[in-house]
C-alpha positions in Angstrom: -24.1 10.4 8.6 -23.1 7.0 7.3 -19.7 4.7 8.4 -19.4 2.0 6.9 -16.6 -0.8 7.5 -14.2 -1.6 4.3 -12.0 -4.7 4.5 -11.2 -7.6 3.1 -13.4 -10.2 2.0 -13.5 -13.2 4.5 -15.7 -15.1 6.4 -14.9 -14.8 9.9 -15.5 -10.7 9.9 -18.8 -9.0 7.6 -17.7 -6.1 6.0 -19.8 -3.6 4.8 -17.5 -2.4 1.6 -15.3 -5.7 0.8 -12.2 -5.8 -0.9 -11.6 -9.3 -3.1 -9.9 -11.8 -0.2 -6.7 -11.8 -3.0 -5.9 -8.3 -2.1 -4.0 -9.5 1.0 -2.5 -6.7 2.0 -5.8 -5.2 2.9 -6.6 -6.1 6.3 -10.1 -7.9 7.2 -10.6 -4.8 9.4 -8.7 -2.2 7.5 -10.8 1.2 7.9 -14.0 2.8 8.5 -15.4 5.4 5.5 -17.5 8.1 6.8 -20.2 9.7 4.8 -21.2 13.1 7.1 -24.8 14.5 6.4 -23.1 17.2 3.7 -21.5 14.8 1.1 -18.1 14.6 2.4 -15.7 11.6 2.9 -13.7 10.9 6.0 -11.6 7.7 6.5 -10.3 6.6 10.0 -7.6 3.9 9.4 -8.4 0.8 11.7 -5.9 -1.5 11.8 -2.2 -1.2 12.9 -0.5 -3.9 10.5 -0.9 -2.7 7.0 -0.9 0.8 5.9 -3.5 3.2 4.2 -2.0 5.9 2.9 -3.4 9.0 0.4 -2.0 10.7 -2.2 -0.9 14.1 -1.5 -0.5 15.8 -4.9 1.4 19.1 -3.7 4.2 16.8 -2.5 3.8 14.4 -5.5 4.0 11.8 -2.8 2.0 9.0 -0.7 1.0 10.2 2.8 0.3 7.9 5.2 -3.3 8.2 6.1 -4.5 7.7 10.1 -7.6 9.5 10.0 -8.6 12.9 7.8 -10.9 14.2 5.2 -10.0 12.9 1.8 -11.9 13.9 -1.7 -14.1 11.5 -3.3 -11.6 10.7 -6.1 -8.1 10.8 -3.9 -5.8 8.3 -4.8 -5.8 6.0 -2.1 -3.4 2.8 -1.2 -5.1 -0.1 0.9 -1.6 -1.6 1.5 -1.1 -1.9 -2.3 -4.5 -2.2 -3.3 -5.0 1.3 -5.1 -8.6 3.0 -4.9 -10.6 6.1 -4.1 -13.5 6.3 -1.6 -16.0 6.6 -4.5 -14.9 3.1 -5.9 -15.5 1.6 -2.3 -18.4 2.9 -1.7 -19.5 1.5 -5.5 -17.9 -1.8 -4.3 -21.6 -2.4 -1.9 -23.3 -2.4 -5.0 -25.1 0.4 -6.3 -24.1 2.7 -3.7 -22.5 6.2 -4.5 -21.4 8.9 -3.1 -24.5 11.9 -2.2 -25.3 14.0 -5.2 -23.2 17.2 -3.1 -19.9 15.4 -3.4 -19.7 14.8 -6.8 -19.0 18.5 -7.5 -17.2 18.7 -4.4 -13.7 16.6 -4.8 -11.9 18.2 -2.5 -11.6 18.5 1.2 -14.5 20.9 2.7 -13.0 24.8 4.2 -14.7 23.1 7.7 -12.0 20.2 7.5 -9.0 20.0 10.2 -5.8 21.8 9.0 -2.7 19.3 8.9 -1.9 18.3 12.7 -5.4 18.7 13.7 -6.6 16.2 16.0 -9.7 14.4 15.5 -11.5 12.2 17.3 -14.6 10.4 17.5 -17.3 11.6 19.8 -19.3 8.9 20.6 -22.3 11.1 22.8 -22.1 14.0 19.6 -22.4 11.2 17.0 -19.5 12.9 15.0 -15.8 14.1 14.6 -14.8 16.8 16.5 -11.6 18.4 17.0 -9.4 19.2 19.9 
């Protein structure tokens, strides 16, 4: 498993995955993108100012995003910098998503339902739910 910090570009705080420092609605700090050992994508929003939100295409609608499972290719809103975690992760540079998730879009079965709560286990090493 991977994280790797996405914000804007700056030069008080490194990011790993930076956003152009014009985008400023993306926060220096916005959110952390989680690659787990099988190929999926899990974003924990960071910072309390400006919004990430995801694409929910049942509802046709933005949903705001704290912290869940997205698909590689999920529309995604960086305050209203519009992305998907495969174009961050191509932001560092030659870096891609694992070779599993690109036939794998969606959200694994293993994934918290909606209203699951997740949270970081720091002595695990990993999301678990409660």
């Amino acid at each position: 498993m991977k994280t790797y910090l996405v914000g804007r570009k700056n030069n008080r705080i490194q990011c790993d995955i930076e956003i152009p420092e014009t985008e400023r609605s993306v926060s220096r700090k916005h959110l952390e993108l989680t690659v787990s050992d099988s190929g999926e994508c899990y974003l924990v929003h960071i910072h309390q100012q400006n919004i990430t939100e995801v694409w929910d295409a049942g509802a046709q609608q933005w949903q705001p995003l704290s912290q869940q499972y997205v698909g590689w290719d999920d529309p995604l809103l960086l305050g209203s910098y519009r992305t998907t975690a495969r174009q961050l992760l191509g932001l560092m540079g030659g870096s891609s998503p694992p070779a599993s998730a690109a036939h794998a879009p969606e959200a694994p079965a293993s994934a918290p339902q909606a209203g699951a709560q997740v949270y970081w286990d720091p002595d695990a090493g990993t999301f678990v739910r409660r």
